[in-house]
ChimeraX commands (.cxc) that place a marker at each C-alpha (Angstrom):
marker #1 position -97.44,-65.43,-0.13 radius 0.5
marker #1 position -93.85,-64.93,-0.81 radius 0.5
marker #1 position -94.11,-64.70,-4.22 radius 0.5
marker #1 position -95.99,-61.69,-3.81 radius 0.5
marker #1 position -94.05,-59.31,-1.74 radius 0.5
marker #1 position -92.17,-56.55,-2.51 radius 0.5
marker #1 position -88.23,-57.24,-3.22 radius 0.5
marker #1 position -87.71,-54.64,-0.69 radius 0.5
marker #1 position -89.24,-56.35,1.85 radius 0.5
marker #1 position -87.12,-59.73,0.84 radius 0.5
marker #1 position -83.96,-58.37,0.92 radius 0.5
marker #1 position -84.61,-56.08,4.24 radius 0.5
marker #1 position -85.86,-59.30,5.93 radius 0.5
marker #1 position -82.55,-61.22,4.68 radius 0.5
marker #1 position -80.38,-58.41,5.52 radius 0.5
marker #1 position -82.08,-58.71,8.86 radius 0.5
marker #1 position -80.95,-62.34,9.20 radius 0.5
marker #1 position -77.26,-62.15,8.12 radius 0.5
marker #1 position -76.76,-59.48,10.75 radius 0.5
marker #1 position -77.99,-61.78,13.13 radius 0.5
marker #1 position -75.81,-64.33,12.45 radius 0.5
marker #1 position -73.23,-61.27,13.23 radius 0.5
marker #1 position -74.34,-61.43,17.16 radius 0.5
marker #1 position -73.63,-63.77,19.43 radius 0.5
marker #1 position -76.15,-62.08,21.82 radius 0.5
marker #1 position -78.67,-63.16,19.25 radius 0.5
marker #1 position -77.96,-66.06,17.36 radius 0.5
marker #1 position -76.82,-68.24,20.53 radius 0.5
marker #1 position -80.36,-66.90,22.55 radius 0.5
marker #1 position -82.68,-66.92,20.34 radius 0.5
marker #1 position -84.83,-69.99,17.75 radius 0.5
marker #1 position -83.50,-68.91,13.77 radius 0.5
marker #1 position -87.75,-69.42,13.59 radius 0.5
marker #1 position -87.76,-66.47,16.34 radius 0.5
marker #1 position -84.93,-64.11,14.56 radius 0.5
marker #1 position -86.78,-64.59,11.26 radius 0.5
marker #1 position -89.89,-63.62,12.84 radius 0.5
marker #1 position -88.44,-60.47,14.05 radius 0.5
marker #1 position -86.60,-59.41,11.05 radius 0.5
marker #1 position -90.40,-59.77,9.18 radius 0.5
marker #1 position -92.13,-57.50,11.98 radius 0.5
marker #1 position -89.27,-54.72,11.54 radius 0.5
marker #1 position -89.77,-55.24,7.78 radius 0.5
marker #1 position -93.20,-54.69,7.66 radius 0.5
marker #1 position -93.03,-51.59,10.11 radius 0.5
marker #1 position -90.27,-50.01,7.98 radius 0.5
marker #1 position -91.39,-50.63,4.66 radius 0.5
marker #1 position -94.95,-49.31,5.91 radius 0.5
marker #1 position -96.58,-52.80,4.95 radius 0.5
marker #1 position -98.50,-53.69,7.85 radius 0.5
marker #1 position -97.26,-54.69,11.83 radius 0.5
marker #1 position -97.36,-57.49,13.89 radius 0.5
marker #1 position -100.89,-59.64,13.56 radius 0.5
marker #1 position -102.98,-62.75,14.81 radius 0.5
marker #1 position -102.35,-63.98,11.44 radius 0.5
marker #1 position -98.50,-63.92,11.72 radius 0.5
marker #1 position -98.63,-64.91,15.30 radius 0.5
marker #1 position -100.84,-67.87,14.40 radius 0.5
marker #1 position -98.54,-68.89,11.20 radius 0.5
marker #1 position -95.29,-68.32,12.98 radius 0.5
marker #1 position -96.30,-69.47,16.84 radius 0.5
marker #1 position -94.65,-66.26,18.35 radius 0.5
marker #1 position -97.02,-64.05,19.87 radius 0.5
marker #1 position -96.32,-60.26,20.43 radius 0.5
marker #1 position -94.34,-60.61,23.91 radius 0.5
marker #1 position -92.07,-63.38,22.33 radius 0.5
marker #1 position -90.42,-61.37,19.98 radius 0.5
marker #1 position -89.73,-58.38,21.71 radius 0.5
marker #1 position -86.32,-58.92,23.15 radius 0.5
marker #1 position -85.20,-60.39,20.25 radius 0.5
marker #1 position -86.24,-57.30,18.25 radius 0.5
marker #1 position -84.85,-54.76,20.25 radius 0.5
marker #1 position -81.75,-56.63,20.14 radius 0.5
marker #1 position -81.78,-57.56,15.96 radius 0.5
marker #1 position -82.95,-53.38,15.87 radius 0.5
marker #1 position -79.79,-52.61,18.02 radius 0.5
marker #1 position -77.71,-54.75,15.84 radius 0.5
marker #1 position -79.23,-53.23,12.32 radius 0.5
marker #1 position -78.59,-49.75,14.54 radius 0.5
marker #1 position -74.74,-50.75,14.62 radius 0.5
marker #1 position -74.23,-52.17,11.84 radius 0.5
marker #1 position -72.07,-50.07,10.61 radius 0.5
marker #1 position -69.27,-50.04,13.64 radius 0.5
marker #1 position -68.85,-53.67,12.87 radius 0.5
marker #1 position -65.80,-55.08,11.72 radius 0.5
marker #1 position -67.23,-57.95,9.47 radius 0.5
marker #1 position -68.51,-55.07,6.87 radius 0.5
marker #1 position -69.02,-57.45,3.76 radius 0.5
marker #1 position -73.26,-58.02,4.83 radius 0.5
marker #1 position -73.13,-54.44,4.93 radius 0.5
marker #1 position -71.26,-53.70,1.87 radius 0.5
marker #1 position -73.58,-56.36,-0.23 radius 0.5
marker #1 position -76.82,-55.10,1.10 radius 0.5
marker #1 position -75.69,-51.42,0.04 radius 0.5
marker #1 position -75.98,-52.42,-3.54 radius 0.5
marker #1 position -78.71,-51.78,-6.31 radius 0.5
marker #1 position -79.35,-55.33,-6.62 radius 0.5
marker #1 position -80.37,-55.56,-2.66 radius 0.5
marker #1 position -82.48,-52.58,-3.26 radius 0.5
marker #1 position -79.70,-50.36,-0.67 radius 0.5
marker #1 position -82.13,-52.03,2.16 radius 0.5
marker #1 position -78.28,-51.79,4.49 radius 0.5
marker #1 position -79.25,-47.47,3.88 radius 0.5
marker #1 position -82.87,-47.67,5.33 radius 0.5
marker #1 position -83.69,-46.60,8.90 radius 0.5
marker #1 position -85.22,-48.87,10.47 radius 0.5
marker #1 position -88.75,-48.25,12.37 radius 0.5
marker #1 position -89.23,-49.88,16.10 radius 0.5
marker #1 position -91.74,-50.21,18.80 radius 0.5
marker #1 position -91.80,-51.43,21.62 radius 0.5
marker link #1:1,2 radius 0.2
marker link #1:2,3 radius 0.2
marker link #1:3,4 radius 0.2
marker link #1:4,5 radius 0.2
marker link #1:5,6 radius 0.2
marker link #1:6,7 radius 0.2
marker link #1:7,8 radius 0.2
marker link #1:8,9 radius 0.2
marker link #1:9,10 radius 0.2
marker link #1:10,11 radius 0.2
marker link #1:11,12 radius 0.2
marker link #1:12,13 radius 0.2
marker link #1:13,14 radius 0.2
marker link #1:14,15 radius 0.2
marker link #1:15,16 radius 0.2
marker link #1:16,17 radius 0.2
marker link #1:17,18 radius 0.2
marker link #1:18,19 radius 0.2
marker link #1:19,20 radius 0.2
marker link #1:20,21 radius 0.2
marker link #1:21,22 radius 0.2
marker link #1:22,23 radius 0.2
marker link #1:23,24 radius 0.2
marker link #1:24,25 radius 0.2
marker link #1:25,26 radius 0.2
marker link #1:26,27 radius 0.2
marker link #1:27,28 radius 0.2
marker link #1:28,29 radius 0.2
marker link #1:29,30 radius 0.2
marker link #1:30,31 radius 0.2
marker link #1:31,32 radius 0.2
marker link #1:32,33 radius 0.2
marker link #1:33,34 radius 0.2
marker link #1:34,35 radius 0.2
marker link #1:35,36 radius 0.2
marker link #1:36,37 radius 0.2
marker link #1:37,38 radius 0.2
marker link #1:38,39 radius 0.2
marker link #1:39,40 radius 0.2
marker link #1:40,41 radius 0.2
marker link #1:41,42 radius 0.2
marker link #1:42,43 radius 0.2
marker link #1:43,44 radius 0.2
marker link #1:44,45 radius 0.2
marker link #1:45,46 radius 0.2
marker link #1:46,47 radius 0.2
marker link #1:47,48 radius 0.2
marker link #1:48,49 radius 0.2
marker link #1:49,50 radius 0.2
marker link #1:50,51 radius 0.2
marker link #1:51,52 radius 0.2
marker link #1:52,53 radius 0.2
marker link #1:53,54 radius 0.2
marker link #1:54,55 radius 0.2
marker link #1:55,56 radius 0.2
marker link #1:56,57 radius 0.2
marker link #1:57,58 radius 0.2
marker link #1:58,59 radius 0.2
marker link #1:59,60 radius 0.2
marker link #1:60,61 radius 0.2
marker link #1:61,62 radius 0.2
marker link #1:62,63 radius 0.2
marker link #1:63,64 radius 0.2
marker link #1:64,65 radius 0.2
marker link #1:65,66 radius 0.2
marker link #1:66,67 radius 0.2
marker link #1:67,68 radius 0.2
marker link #1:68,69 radius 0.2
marker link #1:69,70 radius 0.2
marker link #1:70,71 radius 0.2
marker link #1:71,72 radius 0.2
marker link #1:72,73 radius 0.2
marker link #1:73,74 radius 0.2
marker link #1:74,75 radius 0.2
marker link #1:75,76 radius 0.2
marker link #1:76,77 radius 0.2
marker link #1:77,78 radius 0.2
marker link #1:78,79 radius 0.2
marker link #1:79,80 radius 0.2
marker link #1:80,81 radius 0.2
marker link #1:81,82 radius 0.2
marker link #1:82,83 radius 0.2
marker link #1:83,84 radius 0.2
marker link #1:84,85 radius 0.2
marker link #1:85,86 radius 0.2
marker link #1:86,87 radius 0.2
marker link #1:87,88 radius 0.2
marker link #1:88,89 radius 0.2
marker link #1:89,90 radius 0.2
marker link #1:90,91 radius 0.2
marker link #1:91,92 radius 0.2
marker link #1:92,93 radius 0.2
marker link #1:93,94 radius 0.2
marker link #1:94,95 radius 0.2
marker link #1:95,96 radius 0.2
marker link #1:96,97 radius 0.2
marker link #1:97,98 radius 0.2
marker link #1:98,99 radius 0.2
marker link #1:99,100 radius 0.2
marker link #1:100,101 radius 0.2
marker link #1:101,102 radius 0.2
marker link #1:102,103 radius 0.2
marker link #1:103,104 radius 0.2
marker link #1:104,105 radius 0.2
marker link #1:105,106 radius 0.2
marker link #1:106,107 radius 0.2
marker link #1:107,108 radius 0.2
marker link #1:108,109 radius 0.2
marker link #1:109,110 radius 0.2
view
């Protein structure tokens, strides 16, 4: 559940999503259902909570190979992130109250 997640993990997976909406080669290629998918597999891989499962493939409908491209690419964009020129997603996730989840490295596989 939600409810019982670490804020961390929240705000990382939100952060996640706003930068997407930064990238055109994202947002205009990919589902929102698929980019939101992605940003919770890097989550749980950076934060050390867990990795890609049957259970979130079942719950979301993306299996493994879906979400790869889309990853890579939302990884690449997190990577960049700060050579942007829209900085205020950056700037807000640096805060306290976002936990400083815009400081975190971010962990990928392939």
């Amino acid at each position: 559940a939600v409810n019982s997640c670490p804020n961390t993990f929240k705000h990382l997976v939100t952060y996640l999503c706003e930068l997407a909406l930064l990238s055109d080669k994202i947002i205009l290629r990919f589902h929102p259902s698929l980019v939101a998918a992605c940003a919770i597999s890097l989550s749980l891989e950076t934060l050390g909570l867990g990795s890609w499962s049957p259970s979130l493939s079942r719950h979301t409908g993306y299996n493994w190979p879906d979400i790869q491209t889309c990853r890579t690419l939302l990884h690449l964009q997190f990577s960049s992130a700060s050579k942007l020129p829209q900085q205020a997603v950056q700037t807000k996730y640096r805060s306290p109250e976002f936990e400083r989840v815009a400081r975190l490295t971010l962990n990928h596989r392939n």
